[in-house]
C-alpha positions as CSV (number, residue, x, y, z in Angstrom):
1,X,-9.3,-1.9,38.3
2,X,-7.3,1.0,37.1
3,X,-4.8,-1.0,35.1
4,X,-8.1,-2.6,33.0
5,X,-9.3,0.9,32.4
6,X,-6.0,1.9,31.3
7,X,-5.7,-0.8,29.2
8,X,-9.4,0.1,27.6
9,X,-8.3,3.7,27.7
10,X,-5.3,3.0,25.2
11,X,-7.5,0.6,23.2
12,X,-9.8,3.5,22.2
13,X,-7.0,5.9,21.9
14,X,-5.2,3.5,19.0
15,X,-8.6,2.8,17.5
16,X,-9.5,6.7,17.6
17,X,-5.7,7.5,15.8
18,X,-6.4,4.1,13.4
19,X,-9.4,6.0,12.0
20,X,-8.2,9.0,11.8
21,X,-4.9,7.6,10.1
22,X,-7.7,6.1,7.8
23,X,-9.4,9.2,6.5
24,X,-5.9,10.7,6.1
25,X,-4.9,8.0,4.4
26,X,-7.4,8.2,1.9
27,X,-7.6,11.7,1.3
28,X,-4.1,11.6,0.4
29,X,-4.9,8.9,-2.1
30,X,-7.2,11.0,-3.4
31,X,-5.3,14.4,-3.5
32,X,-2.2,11.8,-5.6
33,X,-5.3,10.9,-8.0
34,X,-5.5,7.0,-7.1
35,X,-8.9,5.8,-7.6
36,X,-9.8,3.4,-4.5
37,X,-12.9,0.8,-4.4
38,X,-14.2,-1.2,-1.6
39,X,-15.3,-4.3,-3.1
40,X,-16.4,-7.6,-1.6
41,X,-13.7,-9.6,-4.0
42,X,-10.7,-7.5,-1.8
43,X,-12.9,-8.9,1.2
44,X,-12.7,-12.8,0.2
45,X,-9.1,-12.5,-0.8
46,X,-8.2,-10.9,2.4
47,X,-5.9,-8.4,0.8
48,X,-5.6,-4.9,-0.9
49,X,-4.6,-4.8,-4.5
50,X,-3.2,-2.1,-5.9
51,X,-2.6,-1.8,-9.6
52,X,-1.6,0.7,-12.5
53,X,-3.6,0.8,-15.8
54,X,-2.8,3.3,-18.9
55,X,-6.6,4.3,-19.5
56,X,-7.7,6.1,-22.6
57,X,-8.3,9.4,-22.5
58,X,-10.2,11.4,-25.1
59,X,-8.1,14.3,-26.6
60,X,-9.2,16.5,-29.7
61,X,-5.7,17.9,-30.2
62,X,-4.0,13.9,-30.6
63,X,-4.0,12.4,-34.1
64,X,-5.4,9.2,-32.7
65,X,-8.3,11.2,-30.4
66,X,-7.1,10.3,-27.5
67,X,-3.7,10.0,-24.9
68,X,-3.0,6.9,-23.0
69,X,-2.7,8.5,-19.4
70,X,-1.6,6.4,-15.9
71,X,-3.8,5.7,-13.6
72,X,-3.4,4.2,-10.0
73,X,-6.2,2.3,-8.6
74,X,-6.6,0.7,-4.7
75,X,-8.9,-2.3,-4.3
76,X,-9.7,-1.9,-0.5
77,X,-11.9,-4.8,1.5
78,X,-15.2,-3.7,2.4
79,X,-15.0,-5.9,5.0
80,X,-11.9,-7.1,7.0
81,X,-10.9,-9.6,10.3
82,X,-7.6,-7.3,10.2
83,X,-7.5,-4.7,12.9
84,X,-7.7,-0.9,12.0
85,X,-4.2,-0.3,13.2
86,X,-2.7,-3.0,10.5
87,X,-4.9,-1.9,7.9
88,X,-3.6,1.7,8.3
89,X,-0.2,0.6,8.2
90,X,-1.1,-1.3,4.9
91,X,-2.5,1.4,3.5
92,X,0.5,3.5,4.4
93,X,2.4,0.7,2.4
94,X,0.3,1.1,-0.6
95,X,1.0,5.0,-0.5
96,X,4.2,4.0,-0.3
97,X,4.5,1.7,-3.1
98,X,2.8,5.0,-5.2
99,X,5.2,6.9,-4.4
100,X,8.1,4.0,-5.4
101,X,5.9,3.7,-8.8
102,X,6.4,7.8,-9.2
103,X,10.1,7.2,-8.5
104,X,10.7,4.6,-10.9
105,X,8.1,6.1,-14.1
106,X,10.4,9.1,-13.4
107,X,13.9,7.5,-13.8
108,X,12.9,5.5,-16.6
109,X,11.8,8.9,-19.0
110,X,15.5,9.5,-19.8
111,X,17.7,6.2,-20.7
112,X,20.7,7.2,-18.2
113,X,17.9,6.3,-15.4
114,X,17.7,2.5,-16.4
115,X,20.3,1.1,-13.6
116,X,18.4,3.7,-10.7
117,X,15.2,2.7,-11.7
118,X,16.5,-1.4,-11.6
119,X,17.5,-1.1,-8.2
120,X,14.4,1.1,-6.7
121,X,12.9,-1.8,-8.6
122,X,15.1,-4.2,-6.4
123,X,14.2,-2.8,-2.9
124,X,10.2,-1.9,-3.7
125,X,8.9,-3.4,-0.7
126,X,12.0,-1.7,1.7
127,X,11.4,1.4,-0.2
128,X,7.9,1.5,-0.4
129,X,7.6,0.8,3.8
130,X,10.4,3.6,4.3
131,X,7.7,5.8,2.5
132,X,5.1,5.1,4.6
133,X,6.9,5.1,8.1
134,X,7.9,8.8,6.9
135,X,4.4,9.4,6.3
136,X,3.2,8.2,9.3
137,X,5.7,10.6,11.4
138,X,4.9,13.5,9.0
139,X,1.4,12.7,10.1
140,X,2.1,12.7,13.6
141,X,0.6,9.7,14.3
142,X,4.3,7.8,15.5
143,X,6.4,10.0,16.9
144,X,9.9,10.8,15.8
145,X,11.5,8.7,18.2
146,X,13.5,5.3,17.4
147,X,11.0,3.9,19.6
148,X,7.1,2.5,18.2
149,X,5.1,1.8,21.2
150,X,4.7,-2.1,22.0
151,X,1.1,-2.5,20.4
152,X,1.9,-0.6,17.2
153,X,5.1,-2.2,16.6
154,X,3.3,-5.7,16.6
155,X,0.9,-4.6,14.1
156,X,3.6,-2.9,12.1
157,X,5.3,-6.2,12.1
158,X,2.2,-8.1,11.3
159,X,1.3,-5.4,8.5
160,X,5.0,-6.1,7.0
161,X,4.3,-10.0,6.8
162,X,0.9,-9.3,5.3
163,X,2.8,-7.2,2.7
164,X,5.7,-9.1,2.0
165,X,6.2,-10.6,-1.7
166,X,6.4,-13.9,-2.6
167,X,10.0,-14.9,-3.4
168,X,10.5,-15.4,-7.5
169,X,11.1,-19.1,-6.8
170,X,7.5,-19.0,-4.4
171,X,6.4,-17.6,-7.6
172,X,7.7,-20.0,-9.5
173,X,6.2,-22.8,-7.5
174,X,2.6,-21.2,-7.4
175,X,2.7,-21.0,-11.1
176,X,3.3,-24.6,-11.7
177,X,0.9,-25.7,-9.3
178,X,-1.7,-23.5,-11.0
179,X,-0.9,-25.0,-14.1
180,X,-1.0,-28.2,-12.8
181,X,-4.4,-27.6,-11.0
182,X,-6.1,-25.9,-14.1
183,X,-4.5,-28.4,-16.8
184,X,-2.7,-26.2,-18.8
């Protein structure tokens, strides 16, 4: 009996912390300036989408009357089958890979940052994660220890798979076959 209410004990202690690692999560997209939606088209895919748009932005003092500004948007699943622990450890990639994007539009204002902006480019994904495990710790939610208790680690792993690129020649496949499937 009192190994089941442990076992329910830590069950609601990880969902309490996912939630919590949720709103943080989201107010520090917000304080950064990403615009997130929850959307039911993130739902049927399965996955968040994160992209980067230059929107217009009226300006009186520009000869063309307006500036062409950045801006980060998340596309977050209104509703999900993934677990709040993985989905906090995606979103902590996503924060992640904003913080790669700031890195790399950074390097590539000045022409000498070319070859440091090629290989953050290179190692997004390893970069983008190390971001995110640092955020975590900052947020006190793992601690600073080598160690990731048993449960979080699997979702961390599971979280990494569900984040992981295609390969380019994955790529390359899928664009054939869409090609091939829509006749072009």
């Amino acid at each position: 009996m009192v190994g089941k209410n442990a076992h329910k004990v830590d069950t609601e202690t990880t969902q309490d912390m996912a939630e919590k690692a949720k709103k943080k999560l989201f107010q520090a997209f917000e304080a950064k300036g990403v615009h997130i939606s929850e959307s039911f088209n993130a739902s049927i895919r399965g996955e968040m989408k994160q992209t980067v748009e230059r929107v217009k932005i009226p300006d009186s003092l520009s000869p063309l009357g307006y500036i062409l500004e950045r801006q980060h948007r998340l596309e977050v699943s209104k509703f999900s089958d993934i677990n709040q622990m993985r989905q906090v450890f995606i979103l902590a990639y996503h924060l992640g890979i904003y913080h790669v994007e700031q890195d790399i539009e950074r390097l590539t204002e000045g022409w000498k940052g070319e070859w440091e902006s090629w290989k953050i480019r290179r190692n997004r994904y390893k970069k983008a994660w190390s971001y995110a495990l640092n955020w975590m710790q900052d947020a006190g939610f793992i601690d600073d220890s080598t160690t990731i208790p048993k449960e979080l680690e699997l979702e961390l792993d599971a979280a990494k798979v569900d984040t992981k690129p295609l390969s380019p020649m994955r790529n390359i496949v899928n664009d054939m076959a869409k090609k091939q499937f829509l006749g072009l």
